[in-house]
C-alpha positions in Angstrom: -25.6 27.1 6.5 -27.2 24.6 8.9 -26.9 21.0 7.3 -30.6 19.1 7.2 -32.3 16.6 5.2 -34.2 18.8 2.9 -30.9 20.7 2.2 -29.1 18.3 1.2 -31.7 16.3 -0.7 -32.3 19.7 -3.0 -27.9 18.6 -3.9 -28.4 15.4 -4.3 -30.9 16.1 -7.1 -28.9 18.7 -8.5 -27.8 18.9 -12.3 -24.5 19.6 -10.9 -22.6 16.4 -10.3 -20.3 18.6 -7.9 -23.5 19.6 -6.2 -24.1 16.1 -5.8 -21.0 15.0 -4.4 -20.8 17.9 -2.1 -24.6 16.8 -0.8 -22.7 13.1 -0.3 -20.4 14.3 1.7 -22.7 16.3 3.9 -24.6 13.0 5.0 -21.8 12.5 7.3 -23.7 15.4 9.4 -27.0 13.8 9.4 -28.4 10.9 11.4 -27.4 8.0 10.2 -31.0 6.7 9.1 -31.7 9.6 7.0 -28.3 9.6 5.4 -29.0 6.1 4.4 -32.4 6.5 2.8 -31.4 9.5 1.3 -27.9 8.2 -0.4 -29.5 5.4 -1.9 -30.5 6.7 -5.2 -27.6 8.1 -6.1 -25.7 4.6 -5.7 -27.0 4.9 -9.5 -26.3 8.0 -10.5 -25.2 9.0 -14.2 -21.7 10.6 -12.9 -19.1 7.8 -12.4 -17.7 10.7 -9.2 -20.8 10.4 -7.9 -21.7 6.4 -8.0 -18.0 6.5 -6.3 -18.5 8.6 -4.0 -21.7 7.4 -2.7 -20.6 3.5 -2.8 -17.4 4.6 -0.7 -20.0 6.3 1.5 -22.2 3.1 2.2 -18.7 1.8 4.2 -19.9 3.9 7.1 -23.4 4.9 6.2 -24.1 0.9 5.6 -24.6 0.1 8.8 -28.4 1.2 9.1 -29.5 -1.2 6.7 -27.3 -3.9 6.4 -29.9 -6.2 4.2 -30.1 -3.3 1.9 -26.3 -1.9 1.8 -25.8 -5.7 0.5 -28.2 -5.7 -2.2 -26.8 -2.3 -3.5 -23.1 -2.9 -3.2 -23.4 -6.3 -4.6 -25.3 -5.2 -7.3 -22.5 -2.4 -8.1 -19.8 -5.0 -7.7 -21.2 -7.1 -10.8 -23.0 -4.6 -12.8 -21.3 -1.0 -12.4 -19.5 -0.4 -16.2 -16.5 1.5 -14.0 -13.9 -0.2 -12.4 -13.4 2.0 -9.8 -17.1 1.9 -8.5 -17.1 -1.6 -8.6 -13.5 -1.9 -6.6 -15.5 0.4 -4.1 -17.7 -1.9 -3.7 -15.4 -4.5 -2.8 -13.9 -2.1 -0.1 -17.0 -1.1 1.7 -18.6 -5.1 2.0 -15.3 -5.9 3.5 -15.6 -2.6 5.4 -19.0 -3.8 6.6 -17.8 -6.9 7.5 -20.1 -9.2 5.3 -18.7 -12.4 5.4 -21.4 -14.2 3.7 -20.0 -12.1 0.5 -17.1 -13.7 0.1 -18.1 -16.2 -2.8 -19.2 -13.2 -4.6 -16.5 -11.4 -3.9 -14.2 -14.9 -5.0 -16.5 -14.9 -8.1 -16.2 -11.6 -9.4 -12.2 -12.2 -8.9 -11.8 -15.2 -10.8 -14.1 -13.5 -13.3 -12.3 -10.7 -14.5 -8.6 -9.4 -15.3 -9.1 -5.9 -14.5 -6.3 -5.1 -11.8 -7.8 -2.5 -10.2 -11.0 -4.7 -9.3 -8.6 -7.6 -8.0 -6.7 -5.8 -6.6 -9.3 -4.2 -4.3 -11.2 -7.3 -3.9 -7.7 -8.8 -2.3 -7.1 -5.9 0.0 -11.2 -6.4 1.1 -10.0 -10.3 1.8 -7.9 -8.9 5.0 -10.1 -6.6 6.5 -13.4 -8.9 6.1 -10.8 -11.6 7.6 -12.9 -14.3 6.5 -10.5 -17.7 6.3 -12.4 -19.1 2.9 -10.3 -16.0 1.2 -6.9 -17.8 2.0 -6.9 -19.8 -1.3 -7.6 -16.9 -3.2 -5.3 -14.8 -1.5 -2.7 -17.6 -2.4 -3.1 -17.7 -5.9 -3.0 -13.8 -5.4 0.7 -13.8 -3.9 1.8 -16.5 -6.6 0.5 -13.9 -9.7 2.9 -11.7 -11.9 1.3 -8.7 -11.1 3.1 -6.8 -8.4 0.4 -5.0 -6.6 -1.7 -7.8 -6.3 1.4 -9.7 -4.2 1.9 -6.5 -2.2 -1.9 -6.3 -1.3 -1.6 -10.5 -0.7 1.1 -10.4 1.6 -0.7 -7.1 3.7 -4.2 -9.4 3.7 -2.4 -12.4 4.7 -0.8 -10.3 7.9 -4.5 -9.0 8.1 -6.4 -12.5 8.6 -4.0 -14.0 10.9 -4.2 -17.5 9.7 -0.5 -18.7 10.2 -0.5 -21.1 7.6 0.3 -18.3 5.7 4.2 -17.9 7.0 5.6 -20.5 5.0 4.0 -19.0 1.6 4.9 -15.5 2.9 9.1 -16.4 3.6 10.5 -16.9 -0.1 9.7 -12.8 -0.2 12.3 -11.9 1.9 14.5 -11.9 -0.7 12.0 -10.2 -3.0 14.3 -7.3 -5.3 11.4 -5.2 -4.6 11.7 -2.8 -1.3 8.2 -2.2 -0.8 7.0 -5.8 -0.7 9.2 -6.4 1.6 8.7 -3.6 3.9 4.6 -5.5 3.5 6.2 -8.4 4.6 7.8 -7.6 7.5 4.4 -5.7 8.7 2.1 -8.7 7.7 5.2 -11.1 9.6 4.8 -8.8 12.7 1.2 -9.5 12.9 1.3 -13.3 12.2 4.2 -13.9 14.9 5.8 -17.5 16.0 9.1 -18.2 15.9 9.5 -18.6 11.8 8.3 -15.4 11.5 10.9 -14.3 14.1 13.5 -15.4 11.9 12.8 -14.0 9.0 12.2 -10.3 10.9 16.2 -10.7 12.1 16.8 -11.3 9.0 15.3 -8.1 7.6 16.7 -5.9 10.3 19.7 -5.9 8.1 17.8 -4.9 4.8 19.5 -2.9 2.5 16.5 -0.9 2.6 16.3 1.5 6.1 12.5 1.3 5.8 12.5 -2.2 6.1 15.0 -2.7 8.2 13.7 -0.4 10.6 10.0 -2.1 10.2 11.4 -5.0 11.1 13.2 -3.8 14.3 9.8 -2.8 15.3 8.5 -6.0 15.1 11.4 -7.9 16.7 11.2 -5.5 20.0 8.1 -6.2 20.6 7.5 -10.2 20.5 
């Protein structure tokens, strides 16, 4: 069946949410102007899938109306009643590279305890790599809550703001495997001679995967 406009339009107004969601993954197949105009009602839909799926979409399909992608993720990212959509919503403004976000995006962090939300509105901090989100991603690294340090310590390696090092060493000798297996990724990016240090030192983790992350890093600076 040949994808077009009208086709998937007739999906997207379905009853069936999984007619919808198919229909928002067929935009992918469509000019990127159409997809856009037509994905932009269902940014609201009824069905929490579908709001998802078509917020995750607007990462890619965003870029044809930038003004407009901002007002609907932003509006999502303060006013969506599920988590999930509104963590989506952190992911595709960093995706979209929309710097001028970030005190929303700082906002809505310091706003609200759900995990799930910080902890996608962290990760977003890296890839928008905008160096206002450094504070933030401190007081991130320096929480109780585990996968908000793992994400940190990723975002940190992401920005490439070196100040970061010094906060970043103490986790070396973190109990937890996986955030230092982050670390020594996020180390490998950030580079200079204190982050040399610290990747010897994690050559000869207990933990292979770290160890051998950390080899990677040391061969090639």
């Amino acid at each position: 069946m040949t994808i077009t406009p009208e086709s998937v339009k007739k999906r997207l107004y379905s009853e069936n949410f999984g007619d919808r969601i198919k229909a928002i993954n067929e935009l992918r197949q469509l000019s990127p102007d159409d997809a856009f105009e037509l994905i932009i009602p269902v940014i609201t839909d009824k069905n929490v899938r579908v709001r998802y799926a078509a917020v995750s979409q607007l990462d890619t399909l965003g870029g044809a109306n930038l003004a407009k992608s901002k007002e609907l993720l932003l509006d999502r990212l303060y006013n969506d009643p599920e988590s999930d959509v509104r963590a989506a919503a952190a992911d595709a403004l960093a995706g979209l590279k929309m710097k001028d976000t970030y005190p929303d995006l700082e906002k809505v962090y310091n706003s609200t305890d759900d995990w799930l939300i910080q902890f996608s509105i962290v990760a977003a901090l890296g890839e928008l790599g905008d160096t206002r989100g450094f504070d933030l991603l401190e007081k991130a690294l320096n929480s109780e809550n585990t996968l908000l340090q793992t994400a940190s310590i990723s975002a940190f390696g992401e920005l490439g703001d070196i100040r970061a090092i010094d906060l970043l060493i103490p986790f070396a000798d973190n109990d937890d495997w996986q955030i230092r297996h982050r670390l020594a990724q996020a180390l490998g990016r950030l580079g200079g001679e204190k982050a040399q240090n610290v990747l010897q030192k994690l050559t000869q983790d207990k933990s292979d995967a770290v160890a051998e992350e950390a080899k990677n890093y040391v061969t090639n600076n």
